[in-house]
NUBA-582298 format. One record per residue (C-alpha): residue number from 1; y, x, z. Coordinates in nm, 3 decimals. Each point is the difference from the previous one (the first is absolute). Example, Ala and Ser with C-alpha at 12.3 -4.5 7.8 and 13.67 -1.06 7.14 Angstrom:
<pt><num>1</num><yy>-0.450</yy><xx>1.230</xx><zz>0.780</zz></pt>
<pt><num>2</num><yy>0.344</yy><xx>0.137</xx><zz>-0.066</zz></pt>
END
This chain:
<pt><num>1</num><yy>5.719</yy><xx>3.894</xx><zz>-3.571</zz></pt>
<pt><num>2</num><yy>0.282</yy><xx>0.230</xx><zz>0.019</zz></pt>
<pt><num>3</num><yy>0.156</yy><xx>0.101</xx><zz>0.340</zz></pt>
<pt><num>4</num><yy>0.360</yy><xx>0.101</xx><zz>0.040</zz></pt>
<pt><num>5</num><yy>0.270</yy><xx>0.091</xx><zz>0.302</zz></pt>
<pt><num>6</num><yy>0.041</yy><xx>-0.388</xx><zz>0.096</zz></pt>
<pt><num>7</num><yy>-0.341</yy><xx>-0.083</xx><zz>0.029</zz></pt>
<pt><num>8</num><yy>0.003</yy><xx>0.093</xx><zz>0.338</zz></pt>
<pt><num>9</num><yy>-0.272</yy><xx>-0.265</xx><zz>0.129</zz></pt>
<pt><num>10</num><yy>-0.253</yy><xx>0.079</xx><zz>-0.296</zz></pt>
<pt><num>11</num><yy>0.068</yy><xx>0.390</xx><zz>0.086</zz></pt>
<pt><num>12</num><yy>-0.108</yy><xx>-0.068</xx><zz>0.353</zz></pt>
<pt><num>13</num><yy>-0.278</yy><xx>-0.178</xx><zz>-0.068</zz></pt>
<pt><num>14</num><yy>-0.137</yy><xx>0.306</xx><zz>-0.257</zz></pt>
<pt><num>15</num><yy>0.099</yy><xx>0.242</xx><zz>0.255</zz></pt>
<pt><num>16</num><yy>-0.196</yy><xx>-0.204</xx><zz>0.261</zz></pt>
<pt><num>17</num><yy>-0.297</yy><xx>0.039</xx><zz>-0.207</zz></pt>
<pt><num>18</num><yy>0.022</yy><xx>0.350</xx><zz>-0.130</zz></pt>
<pt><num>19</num><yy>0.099</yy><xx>0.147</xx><zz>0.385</zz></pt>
<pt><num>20</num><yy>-0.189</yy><xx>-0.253</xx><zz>0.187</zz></pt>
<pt><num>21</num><yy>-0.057</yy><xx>0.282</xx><zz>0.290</zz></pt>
<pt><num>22</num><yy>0.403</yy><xx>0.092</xx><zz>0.014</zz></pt>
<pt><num>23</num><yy>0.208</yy><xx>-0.202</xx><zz>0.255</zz></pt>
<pt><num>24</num><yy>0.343</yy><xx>-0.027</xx><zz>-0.227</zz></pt>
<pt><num>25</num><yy>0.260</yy><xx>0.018</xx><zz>0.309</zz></pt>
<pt><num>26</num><yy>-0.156</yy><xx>0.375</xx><zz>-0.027</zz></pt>
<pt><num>27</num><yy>0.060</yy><xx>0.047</xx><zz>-0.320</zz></pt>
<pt><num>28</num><yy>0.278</yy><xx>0.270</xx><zz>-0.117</zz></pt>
<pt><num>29</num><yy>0.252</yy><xx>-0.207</xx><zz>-0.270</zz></pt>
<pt><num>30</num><yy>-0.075</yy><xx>0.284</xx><zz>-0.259</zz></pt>
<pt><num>31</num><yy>-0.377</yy><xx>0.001</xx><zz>0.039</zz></pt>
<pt><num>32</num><yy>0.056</yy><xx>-0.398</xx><zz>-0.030</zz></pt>
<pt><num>33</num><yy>0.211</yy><xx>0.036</xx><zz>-0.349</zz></pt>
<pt><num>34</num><yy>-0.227</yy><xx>0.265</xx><zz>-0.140</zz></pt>
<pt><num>35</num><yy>-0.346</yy><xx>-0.258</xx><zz>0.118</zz></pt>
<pt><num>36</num><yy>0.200</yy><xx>-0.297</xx><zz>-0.193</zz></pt>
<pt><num>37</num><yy>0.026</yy><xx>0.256</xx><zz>-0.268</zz></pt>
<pt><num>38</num><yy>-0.317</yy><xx>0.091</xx><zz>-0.019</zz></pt>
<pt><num>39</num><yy>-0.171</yy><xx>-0.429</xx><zz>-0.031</zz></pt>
<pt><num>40</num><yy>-0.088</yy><xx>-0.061</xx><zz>-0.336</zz></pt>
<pt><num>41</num><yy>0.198</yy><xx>-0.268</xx><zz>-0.057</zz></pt>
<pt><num>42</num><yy>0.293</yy><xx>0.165</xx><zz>0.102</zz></pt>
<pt><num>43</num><yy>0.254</yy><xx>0.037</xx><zz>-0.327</zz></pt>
<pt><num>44</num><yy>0.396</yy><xx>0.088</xx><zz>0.131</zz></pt>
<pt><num>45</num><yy>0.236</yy><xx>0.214</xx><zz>0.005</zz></pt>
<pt><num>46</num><yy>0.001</yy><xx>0.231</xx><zz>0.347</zz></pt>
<pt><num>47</num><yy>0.371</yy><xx>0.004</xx><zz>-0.024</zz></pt>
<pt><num>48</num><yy>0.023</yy><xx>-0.431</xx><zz>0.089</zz></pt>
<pt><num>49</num><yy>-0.189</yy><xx>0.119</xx><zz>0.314</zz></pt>
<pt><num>50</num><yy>0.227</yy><xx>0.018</xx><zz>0.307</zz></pt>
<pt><num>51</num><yy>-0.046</yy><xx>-0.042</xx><zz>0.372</zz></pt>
<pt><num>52</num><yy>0.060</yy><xx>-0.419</xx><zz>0.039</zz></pt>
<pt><num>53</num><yy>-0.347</yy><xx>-0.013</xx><zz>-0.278</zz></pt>
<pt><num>54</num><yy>-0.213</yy><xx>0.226</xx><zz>0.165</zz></pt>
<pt><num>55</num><yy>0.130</yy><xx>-0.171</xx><zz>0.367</zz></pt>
<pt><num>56</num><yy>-0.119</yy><xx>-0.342</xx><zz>-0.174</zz></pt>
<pt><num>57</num><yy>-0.338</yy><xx>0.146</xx><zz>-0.124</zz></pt>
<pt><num>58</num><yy>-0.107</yy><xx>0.148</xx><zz>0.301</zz></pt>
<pt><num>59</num><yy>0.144</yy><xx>-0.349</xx><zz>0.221</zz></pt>
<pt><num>60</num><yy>-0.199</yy><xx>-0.180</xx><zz>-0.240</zz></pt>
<pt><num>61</num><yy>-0.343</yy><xx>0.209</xx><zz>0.018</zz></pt>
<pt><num>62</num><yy>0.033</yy><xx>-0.015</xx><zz>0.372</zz></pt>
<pt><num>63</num><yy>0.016</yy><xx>-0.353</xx><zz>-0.039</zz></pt>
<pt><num>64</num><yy>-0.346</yy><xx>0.021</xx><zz>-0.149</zz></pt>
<pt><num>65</num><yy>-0.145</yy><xx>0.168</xx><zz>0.324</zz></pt>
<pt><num>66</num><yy>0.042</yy><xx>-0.370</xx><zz>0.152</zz></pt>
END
């Protein structure tokens, strides 16, 4: 499986699991890029990251607190 920009709810759920100790309203939006980055399925281009994706990855992993 192979993760891009608009995956935000797959993203979440990875980050979930790989951070599990991080509350994500904490989370700084460039530690958050570089973290989706960094998951192993993660293949896209920084540049199609902006602010309204990483807003929808991080409402979507703290969606997975509940």
């Amino acid at each position: 499986m192979s993760l891009s920009w608009t995956d935000t709810l797959d993203i979440a759920i990875e980050l979930y699991e790989a951070h599990p100790e991080v509350d994500p309203r904490q989370v700084r939006f460039t530690d958050l890029m570089q973290w989706t980055m960094d998951l192993p399925e993660f293949n896209d281009d920084p540049k199609r990251c902006g602010e309204k994706i990483l807003e929808a990855i991080q409402a979507a992993w703290i969606d997975e607190l509940d």
